[in-house]
C-alpha positions as CSV (number, residue, x, y, z in Angstrom):
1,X,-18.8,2.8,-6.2
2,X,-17.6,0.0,-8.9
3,X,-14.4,-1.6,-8.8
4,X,-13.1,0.8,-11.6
5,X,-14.6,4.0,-9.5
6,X,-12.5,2.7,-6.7
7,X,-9.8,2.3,-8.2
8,X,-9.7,5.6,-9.8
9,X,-10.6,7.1,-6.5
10,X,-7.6,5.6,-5.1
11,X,-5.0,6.9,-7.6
12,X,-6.9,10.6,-7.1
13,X,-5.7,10.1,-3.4
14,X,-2.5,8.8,-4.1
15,X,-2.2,12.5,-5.8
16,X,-3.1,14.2,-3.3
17,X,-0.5,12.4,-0.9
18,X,2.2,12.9,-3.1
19,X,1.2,16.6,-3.8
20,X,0.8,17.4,0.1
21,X,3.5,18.9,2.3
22,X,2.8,21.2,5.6
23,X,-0.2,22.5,6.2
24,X,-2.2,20.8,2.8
25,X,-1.1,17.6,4.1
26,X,-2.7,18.5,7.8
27,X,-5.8,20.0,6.1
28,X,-6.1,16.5,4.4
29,X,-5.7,14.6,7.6
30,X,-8.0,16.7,9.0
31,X,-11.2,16.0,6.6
32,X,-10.6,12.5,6.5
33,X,-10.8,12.5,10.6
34,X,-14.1,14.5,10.7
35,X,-16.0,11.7,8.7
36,X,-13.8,9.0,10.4
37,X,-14.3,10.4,14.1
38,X,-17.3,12.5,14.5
39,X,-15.7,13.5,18.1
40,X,-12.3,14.6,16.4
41,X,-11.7,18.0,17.4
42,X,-8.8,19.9,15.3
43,X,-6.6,22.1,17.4
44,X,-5.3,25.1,15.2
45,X,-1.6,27.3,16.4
46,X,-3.2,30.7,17.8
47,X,-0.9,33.5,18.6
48,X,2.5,33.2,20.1
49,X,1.2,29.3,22.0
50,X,0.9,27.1,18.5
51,X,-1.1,23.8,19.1
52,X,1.2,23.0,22.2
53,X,1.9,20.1,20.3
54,X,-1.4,19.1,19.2
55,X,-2.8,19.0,16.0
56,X,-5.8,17.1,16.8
57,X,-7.6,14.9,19.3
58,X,-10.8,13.2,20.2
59,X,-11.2,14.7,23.8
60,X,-13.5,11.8,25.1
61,X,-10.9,8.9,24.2
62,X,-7.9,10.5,25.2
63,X,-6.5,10.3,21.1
64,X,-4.2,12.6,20.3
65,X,-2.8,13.1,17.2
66,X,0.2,15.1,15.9
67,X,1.0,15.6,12.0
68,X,4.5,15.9,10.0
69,X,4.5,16.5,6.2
70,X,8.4,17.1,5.4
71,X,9.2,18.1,2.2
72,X,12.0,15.3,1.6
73,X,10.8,12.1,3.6
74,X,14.0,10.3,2.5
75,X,16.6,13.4,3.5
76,X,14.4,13.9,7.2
77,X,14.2,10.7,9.0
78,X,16.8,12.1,11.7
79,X,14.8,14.9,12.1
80,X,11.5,12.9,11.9
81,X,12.9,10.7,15.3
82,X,13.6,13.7,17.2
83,X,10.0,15.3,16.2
84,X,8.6,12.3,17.8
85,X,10.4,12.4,21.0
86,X,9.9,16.3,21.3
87,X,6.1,16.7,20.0
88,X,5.4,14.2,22.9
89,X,6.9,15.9,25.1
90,X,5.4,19.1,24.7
91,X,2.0,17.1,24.9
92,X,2.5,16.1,28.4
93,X,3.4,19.4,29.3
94,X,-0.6,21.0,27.9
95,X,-2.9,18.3,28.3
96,X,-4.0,15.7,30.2
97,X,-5.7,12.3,29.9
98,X,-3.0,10.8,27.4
99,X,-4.3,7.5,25.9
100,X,-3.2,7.1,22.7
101,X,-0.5,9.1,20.9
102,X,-0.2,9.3,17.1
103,X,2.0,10.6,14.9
104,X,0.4,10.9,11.4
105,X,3.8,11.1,8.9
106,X,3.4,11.5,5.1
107,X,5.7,9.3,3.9
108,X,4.5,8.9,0.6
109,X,4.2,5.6,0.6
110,X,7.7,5.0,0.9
111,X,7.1,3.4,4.1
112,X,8.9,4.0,7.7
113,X,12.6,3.8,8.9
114,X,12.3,1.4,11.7
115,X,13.9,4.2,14.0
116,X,11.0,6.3,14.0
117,X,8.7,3.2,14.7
118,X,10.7,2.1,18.0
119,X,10.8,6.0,19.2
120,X,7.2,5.5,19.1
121,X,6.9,2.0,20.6
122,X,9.3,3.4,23.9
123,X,7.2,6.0,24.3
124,X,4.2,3.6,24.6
125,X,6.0,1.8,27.3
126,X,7.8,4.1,29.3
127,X,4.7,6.3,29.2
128,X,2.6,3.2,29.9
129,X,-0.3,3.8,27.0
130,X,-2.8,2.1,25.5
131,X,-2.0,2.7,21.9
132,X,0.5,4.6,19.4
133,X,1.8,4.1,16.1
134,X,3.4,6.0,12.9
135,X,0.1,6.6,10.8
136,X,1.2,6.5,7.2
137,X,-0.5,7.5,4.0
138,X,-1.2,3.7,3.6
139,X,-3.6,4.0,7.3
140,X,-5.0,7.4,6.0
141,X,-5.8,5.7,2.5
142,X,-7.1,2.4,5.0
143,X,-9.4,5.1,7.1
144,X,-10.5,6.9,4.4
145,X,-11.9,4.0,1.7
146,X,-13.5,2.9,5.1
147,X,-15.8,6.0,4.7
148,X,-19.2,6.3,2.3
149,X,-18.9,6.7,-1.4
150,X,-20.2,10.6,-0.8
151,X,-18.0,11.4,2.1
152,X,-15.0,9.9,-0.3
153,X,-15.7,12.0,-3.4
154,X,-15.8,15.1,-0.9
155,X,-12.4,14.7,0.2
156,X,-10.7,13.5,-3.4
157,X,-13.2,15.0,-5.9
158,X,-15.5,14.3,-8.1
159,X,-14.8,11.5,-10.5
160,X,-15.4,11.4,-14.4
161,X,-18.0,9.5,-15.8
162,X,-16.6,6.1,-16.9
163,X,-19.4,5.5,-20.0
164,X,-17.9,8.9,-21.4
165,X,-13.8,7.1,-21.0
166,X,-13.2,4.9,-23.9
167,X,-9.4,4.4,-24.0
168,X,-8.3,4.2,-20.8
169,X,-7.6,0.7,-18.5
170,X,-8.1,1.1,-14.5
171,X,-7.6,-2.5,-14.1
172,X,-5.7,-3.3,-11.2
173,X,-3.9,-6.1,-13.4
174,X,-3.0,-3.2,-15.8
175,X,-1.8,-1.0,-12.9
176,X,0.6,-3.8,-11.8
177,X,2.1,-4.8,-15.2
178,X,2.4,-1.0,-16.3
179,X,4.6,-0.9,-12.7
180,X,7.0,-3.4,-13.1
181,X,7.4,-2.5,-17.3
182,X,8.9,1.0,-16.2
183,X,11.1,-1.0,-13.6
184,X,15.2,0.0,-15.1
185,X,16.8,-3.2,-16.9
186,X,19.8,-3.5,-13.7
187,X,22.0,-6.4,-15.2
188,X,22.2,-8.8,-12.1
189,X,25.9,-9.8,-11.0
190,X,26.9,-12.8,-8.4
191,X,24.7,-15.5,-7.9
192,X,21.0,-15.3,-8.6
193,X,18.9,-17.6,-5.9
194,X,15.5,-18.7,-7.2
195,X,12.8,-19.7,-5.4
196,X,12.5,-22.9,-4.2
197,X,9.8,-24.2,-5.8
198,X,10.9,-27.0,-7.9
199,X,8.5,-30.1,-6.2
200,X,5.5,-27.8,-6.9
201,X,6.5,-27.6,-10.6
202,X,7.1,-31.4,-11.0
203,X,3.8,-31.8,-8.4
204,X,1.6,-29.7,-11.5
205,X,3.4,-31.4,-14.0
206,X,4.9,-28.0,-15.2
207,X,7.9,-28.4,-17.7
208,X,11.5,-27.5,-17.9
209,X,10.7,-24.2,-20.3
210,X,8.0,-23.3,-18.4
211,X,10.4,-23.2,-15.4
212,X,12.9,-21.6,-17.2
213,X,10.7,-18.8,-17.8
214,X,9.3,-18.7,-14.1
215,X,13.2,-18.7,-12.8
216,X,13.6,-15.4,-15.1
217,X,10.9,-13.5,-14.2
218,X,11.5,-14.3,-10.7
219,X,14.0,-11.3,-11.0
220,X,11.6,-8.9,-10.7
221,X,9.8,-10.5,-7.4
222,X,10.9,-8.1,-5.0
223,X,10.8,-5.0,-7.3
224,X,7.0,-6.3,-7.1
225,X,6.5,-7.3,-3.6
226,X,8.2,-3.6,-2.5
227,X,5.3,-1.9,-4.8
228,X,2.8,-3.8,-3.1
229,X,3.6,-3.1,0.2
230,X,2.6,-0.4,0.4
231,X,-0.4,-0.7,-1.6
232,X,-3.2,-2.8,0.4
233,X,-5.8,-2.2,-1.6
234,X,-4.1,-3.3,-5.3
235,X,-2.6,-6.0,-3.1
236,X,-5.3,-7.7,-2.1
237,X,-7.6,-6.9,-5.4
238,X,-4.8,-8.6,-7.4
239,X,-5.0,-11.6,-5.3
240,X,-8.2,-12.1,-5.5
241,X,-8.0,-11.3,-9.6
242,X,-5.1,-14.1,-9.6
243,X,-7.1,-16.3,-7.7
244,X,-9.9,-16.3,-9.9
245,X,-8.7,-16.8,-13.2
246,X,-7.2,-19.9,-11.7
247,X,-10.1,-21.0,-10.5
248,X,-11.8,-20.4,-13.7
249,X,-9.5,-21.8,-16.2
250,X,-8.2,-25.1,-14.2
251,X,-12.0,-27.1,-14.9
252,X,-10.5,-26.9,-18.4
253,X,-6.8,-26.7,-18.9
254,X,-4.3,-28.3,-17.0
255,X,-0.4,-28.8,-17.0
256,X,1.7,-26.4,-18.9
257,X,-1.6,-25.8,-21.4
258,X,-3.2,-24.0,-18.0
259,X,0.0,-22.2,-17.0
260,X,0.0,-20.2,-20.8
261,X,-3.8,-19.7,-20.7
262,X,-3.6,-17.9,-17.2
263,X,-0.6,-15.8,-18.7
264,X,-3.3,-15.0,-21.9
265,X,-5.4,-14.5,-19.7
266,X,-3.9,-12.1,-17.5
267,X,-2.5,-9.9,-20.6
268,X,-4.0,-6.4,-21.4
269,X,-3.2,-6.9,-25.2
270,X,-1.8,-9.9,-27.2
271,X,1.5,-8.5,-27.5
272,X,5.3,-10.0,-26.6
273,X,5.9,-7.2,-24.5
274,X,3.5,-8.0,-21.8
275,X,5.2,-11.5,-21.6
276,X,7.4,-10.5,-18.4
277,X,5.7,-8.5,-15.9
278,X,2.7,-11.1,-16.6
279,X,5.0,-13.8,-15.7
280,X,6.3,-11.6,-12.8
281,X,3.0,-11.9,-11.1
282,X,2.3,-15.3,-12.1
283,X,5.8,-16.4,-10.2
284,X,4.5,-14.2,-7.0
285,X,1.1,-16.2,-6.8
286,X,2.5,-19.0,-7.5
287,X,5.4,-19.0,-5.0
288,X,2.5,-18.3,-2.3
289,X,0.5,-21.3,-3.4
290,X,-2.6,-19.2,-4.6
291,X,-2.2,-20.6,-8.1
292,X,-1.5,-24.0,-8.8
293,X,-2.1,-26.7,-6.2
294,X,1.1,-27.2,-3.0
295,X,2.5,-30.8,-3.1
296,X,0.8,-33.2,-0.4
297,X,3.1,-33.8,2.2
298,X,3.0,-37.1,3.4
């Protein structure tokens, strides 16, 4: 698949994770482990027994897994703790040869309460196993674009042709800036720390405006780095995208004259408006070092 079909692909997914609670959300799982694990064996409830806590496993390994699609991730984390705890349990009391244990959540990508993840990590220890973890939509996501381009369009769908799309942007820069454009204006009280990255602006040669402008859209860095959190994929793509028009554009331009053509550059239209959430990403990267070059330390 192209980088557009991929990207595309991904948002289909993202729908499908957001749309799945109960047993859509385990039918999901379930496809994705079939191409993942050609040993993965799903256990279905039959009669008055259930799965005796067991929703699927790969017999040969000793992996067991155990899924939990709540309808309000936010409102069940109590609930999602004691699922843990008991689930495993009833595990111990059915089967045998207990390797790895885990517990494949939907969370939305709203990522985990840190609760849940210790309640898993104890049960590692005290049950002395080689491996367990909270799989989240983000792993399921991970597992599944690890698969082949046909085995992906069986479990999201076919995708529409892309020479037939004429007005629509998949860009992963678009995806970003359209993100933190929708973020609410929240007037910001107290004191507002910046970044410390005032020896790299002198270092580049960058001036006091172009600071200025880097300080304010440093208010939206952690809006930003939250949304990306939780999305490797866009994550890593952007990166790279940042990286590259650096790369690019600094044989030519230098100084503040490289700083505005990377934020040209970076713009889905010539318009005021995409101003801020470019300068948003441009404060990220270049708070991280991957634009602009890190003072030598002697």
């Amino acid at each position: 698949m192209t980088t557009e079909e991929i990207s595309l692909a991904r948002i289909f997914f993202k729908n499908k994770i957001l749309k799945s609670e109960g047993n859509a959300f385990e039918d999901l799982f379930t496809q994705i482990m079939y191409y993942a694990e050609p040993d993965f064996e799903q256990i279905k409830p039959w009669g008055n027994i259930g799965d005796r806590k067991n929703d699927g496993f790969i017999r040969s390994e000793g992996v067991y897994y155990q899924v939990y699609a709540p309808e309000n991730i936010d409102k069940n984390y109590p609930e999602t703790i004691k699922k843990v705890e008991r689930d495993f349990a009833g595990l111990l009391n059915y089967w045998e040869n207990i390797k790895e244990y885990y517990f494949v959540l939907n969370d939305k990508y709203k990522g985990v309460n840190a609760d849940s993840n210790q309640a898993i990590a104890k049960i590692v220890k005290d049950y002395s196993l080689v491996k367990g973890k909270i799989l989240t939509a983000k792993d399921l996501e991970a597992i599944l674009f690890n698969l082949s381009d046909n085995q992906i369009i069986n479990i999201i769908g076919f995708l529409p042709n892309f020479e037939h799309i004429t007005n629509l942007d998949f860009s992963v820069l678009t995806q970003v800036v359209g993100y933190i454009m929708g973020l609410p204006i929240i007037p910001a009280f107290g004191v507002i720390k910046f970044p410390d990255w005032n020896e790299k602006i002198i270092f580049n040669k960058l001036s006091e405006v172009t600071k200025q402008h880097l300080d304010t859209a440093s208010f939206n860095l952690g809006a930003l780095n939250e949304f990306l959190a939780n999305q490797n994929f866009l994550a890593e793509e952007l990166q790279k995208k940042m990286i590259g028009i650096y790369e690019e554009l600094k044989t030519n331009y230098n100084d503040d004259s490289l700083f505005w053509e990377i934020v040209n550059s970076c713009s889905p239209k010539n318009e005021h408006a995409y101003q801020t959430p470019i300068l948003t990403i441009m404060a990220k990267y270049f708070e991280s070092c991957d634009i602009f070059e890190e003072p030598i330390k002697e």
